[in-house]
N, C-alpha and C positions, 0 to 999 in steps of 0.2 A: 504494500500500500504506500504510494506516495503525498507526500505530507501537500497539502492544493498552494498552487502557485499565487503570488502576489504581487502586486505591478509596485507596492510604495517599499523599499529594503528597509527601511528602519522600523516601519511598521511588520513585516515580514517577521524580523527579527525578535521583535517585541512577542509577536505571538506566537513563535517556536520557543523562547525561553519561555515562554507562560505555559504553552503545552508543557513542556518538559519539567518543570518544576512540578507541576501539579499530576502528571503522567496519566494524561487525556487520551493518548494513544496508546495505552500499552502491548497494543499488538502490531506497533508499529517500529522494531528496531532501531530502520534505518534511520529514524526523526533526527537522533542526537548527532549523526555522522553527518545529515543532512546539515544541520542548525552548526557544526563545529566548520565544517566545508565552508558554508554561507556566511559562518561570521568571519572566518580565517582568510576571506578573499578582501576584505576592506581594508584599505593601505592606511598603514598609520603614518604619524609623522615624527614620531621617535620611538626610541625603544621604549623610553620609561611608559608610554600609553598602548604599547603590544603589551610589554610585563600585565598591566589594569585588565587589560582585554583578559589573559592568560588564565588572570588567577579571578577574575568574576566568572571565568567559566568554570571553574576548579570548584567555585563557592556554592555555584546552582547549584553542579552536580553534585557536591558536598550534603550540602539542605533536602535536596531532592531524598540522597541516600536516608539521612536521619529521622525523615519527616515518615511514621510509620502510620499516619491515613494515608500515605500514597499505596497503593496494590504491590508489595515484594516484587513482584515478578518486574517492574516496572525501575523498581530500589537498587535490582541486583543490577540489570542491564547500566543501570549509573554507576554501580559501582564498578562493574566490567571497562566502563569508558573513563574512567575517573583518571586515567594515568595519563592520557592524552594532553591534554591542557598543561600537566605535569612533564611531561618529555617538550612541550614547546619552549615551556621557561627554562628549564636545563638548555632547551638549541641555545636560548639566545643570552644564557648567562654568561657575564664577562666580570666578576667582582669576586668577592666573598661576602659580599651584604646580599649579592643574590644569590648565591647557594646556600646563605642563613635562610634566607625567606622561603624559599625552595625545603628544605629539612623542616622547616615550621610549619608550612602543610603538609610536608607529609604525614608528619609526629600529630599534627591536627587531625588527618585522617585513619589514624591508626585509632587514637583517642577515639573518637567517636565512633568508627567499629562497631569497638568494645562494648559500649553501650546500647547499641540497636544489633549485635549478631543475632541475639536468640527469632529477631523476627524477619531476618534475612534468610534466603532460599542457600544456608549452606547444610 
């Protein structure tokens, strides 16, 4: 199933992060590869506002995972893509204030887990 086409992009955008947060399609896989694809083709104009882009999509799918009124099946597939957003900031890390930040969500996603596994599909 493909996610329906939109002529305005910000608006577009606006409403794949809203599906996905709240997991309106959950028999739709492809949504979040679609929504990472379609948000990762917008040119930024520095790194410091890719990094923003990076880790607001790290944080959806973060919230998405934790949030247990969303359907598991819906939790797990975020958490399956969770790494994505995470291997972009690693491409474009050039510091060690960024691979601090980079460990701090990981350590953030690990944390939280912990707390939502027993209602996660493992």
């Amino acid at each position: 199933m493909q996610p329906s086409i939109i002529t305005d992009s910000s608006g577009e955008l606006a409403q794949l992060r809203h599906k996905i947060r709240w997991g309106e399609e959950p028999d739709n896989p492809l949504l979040i590869t679609y929504w990472l694809a379609h948000e990762n083709q917008l040119a930024e104009p520095s790194r410091e506002l890719l990094r923003q882009r990076y880790e607001s999509q790290f944080i959806l799918l973060l919230e998405t995972v934790v949030d247990e009124l969303v359907i598991a099946q819906w939790r797990c597939l975020c958490l399956d893509n969770i790494y994505r957003p995470l291997q972009s900031l690693k491409h474009i890390s050039d510091s060690a204030r960024s691979d601090n930040q980079i460990q701090r969500l990981i350590r953030e996603l690990a944390m939280q887990s912990r707390y939502v596994r027993h209602s996660l599909c493992f």
